[in-house]
C-alpha positions as CSV (number, residue, x, y, z in Angstrom):
1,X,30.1,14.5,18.5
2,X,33.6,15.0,18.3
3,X,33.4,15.2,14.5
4,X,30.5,18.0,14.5
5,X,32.8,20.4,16.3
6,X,36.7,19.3,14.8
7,X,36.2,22.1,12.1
8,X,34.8,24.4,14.7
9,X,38.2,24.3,17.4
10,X,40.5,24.6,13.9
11,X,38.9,27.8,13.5
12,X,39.0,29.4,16.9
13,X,42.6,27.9,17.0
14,X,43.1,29.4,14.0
15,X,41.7,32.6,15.2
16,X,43.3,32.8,18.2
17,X,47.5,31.1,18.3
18,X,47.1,31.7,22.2
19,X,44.3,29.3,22.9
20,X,44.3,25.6,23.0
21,X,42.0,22.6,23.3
22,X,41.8,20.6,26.5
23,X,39.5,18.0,26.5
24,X,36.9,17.4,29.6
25,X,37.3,15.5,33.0
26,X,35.5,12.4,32.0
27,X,37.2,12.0,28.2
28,X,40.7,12.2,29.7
29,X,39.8,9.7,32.1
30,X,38.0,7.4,29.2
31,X,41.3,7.9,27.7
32,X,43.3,6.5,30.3
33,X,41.0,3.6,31.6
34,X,41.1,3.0,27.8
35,X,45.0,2.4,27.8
36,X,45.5,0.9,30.5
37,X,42.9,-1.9,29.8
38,X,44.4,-2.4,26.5
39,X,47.9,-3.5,28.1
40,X,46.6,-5.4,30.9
41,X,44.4,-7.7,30.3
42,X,42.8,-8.7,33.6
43,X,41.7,-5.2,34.8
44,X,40.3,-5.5,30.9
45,X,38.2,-8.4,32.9
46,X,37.2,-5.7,35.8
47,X,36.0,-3.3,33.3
48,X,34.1,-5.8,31.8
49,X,32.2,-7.3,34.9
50,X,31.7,-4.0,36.4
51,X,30.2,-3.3,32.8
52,X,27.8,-6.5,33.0
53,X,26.9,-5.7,36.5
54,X,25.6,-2.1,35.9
55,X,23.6,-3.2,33.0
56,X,22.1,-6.0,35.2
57,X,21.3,-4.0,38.0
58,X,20.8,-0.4,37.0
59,X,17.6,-0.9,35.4
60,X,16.0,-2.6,38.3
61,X,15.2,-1.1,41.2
62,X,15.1,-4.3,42.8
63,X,17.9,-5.6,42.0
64,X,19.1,-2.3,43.3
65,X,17.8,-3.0,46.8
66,X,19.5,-6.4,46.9
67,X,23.0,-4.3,46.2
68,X,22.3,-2.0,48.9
69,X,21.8,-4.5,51.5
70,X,25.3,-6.6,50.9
């Protein structure tokens, strides 16, 4: 998405020397989980089990229960 809108914020920048581009909550923290999991590698390992756990029990409403209850 970021590509569909790149030549859009050159233009308004260009427009407009007094604004600037500031990119959301969640990207900036993306960014930095990014970074930081890059240069060490066992919270790399955290990201990556929290990762496998959502995908196992986020589509199960079951398996959702079970969460709940520990």
């Amino acid at each position: 998405m970021c590509d569909q809108f790149n030549g859009l914020k050159a233009l308004i920048l260009n427009e407009n020397k007094s604004t600037f581009y500031v990119h959301c909550f969640a990207h900036q923290l993306q960014l930095a989980l990014v970074a930081i999991a890059k240069n060490h590698s066992k919270i790399d390992v955290v990201f990556t089990v929290v990762s496998n756990i959502c995908n196992v029990v986020g589509p199960s409403a079951k398996h959702r229960d079970v969460l709940r209850l520990c």
